[in-house]
C-alpha positions as a printed NumPy array, in Angstrom:
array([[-27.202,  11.884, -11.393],
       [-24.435,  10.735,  -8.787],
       [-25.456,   8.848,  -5.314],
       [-24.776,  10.724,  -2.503],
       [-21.039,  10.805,  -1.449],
       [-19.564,   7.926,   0.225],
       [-16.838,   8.5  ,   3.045],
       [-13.856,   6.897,   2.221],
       [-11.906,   5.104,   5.198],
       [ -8.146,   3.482,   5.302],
       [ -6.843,   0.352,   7.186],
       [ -4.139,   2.057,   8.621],
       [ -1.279,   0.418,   7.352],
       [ -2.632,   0.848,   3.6  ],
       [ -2.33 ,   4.643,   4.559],
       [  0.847,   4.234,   5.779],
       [  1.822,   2.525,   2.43 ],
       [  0.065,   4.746,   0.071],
       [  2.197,   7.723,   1.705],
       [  5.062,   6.474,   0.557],
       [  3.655,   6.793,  -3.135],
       [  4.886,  10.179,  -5.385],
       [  2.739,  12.677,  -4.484],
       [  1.098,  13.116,  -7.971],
       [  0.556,   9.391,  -8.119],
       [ -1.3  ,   9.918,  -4.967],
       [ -3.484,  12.346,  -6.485],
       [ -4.192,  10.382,  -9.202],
       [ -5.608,   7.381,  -7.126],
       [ -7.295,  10.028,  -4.754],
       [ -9.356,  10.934,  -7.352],
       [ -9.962,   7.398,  -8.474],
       [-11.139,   6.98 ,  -4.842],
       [-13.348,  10.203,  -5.081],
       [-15.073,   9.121,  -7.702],
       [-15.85 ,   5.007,  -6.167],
       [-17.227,   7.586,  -2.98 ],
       [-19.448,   9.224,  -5.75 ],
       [-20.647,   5.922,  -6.918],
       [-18.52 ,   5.866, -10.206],
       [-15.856,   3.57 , -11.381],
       [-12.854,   5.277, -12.735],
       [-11.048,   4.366, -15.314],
       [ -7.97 ,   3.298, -13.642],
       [-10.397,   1.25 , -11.561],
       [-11.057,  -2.734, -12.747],
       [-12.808,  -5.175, -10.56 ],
       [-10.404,  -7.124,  -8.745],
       [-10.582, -11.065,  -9.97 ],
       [-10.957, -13.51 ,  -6.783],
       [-11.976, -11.124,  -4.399],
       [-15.833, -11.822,  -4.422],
       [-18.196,  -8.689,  -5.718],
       [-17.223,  -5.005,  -4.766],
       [-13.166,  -4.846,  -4.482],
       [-11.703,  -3.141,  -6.785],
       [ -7.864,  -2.349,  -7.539],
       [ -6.717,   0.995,  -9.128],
       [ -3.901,   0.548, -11.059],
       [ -1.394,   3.406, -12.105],
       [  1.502,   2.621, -14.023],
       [  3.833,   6.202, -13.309],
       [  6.891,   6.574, -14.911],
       [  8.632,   3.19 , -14.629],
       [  6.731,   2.138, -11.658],
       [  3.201,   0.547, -11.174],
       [  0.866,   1.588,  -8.21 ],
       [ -1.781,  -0.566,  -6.946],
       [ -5.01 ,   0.518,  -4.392],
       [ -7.26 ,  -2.534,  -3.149],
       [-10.517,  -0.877,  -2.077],
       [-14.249,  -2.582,  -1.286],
       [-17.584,  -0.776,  -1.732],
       [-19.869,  -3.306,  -0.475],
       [-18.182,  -4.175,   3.012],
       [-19.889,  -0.932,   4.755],
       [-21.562,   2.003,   3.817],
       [-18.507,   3.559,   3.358],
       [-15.491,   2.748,   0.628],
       [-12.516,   0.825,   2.309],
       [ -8.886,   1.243,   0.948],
       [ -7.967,  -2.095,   1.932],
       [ -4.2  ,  -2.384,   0.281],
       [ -1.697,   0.275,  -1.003],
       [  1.397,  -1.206,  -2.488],
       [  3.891,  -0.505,  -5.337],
       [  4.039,  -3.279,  -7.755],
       [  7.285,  -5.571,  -8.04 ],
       [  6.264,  -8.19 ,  -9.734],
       [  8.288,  -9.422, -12.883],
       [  5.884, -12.073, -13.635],
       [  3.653,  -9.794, -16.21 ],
       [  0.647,  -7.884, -14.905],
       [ -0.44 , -10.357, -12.508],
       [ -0.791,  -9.294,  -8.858],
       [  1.959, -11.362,  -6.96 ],
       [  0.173, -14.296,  -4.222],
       [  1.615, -12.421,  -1.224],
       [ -0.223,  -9.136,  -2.085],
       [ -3.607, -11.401,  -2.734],
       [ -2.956, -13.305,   0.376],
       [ -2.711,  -9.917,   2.658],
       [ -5.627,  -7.856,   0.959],
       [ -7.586, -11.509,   1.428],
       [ -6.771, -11.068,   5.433],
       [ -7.444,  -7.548,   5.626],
       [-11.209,  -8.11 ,   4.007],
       [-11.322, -10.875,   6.225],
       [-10.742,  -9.054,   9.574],
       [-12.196,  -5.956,   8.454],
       [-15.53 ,  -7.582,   8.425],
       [-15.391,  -9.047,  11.809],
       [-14.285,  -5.721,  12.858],
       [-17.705,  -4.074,  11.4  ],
       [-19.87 ,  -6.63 ,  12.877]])
């Protein structure tokens, strides 16, 4: 039996960056999303190392590109899409230190936001 659905909020300027995706890579993460707000972890969904308990990134590889969405479940009672970005790295899979360094911040301020 599924939890009860979770809403799903954006930091704004992950939103911005996640509408610059392809449209059917959007959908793909959407329902990735859905299903964190139903209390299931897709499988394009992976804990995301460093980060403490309850961030996850989803991460798409489409076509030649690679998509990644930083979202927490245990920051609210909601899911927060933290990050959106499009993967540049040429360093192997690893997420590249700016990227860790922003969605860091963001989590940060986010929670003194909800206090």
């Amino acid at each position: 039996m599924l939890e009860t659905e979770r809403d799903i909020e954006w930091i704004t300027a992950a939103l911005k960056d996640f509408k610059k995706f392809p449209e059917s890579a959007q959908r793909k993460i959407l329902v990735a999303l859905t299903d964190a707000a139903q209390g299931v972890t897709s499988d394009i969904a992976k804990p995301m190392k460093g980060m403490g308990p309850g961030v996850f990134e989803v991460a798409l590889k489409y076509k030649t590109d690679a998509y990644r969405t930083v979202y927490a479940v245990q920051i609210d009672e909601k899911i927060w899409v933290i990050h959106a970005f499009k993967k540049k790295s040429k360093k192997g899979i690893k997420t590249p230190k700016q990227e860790i360094d922003l969605i860091k911040k963001r989590i940060k301020l986010l929670k003194e936001m909800l206090k």
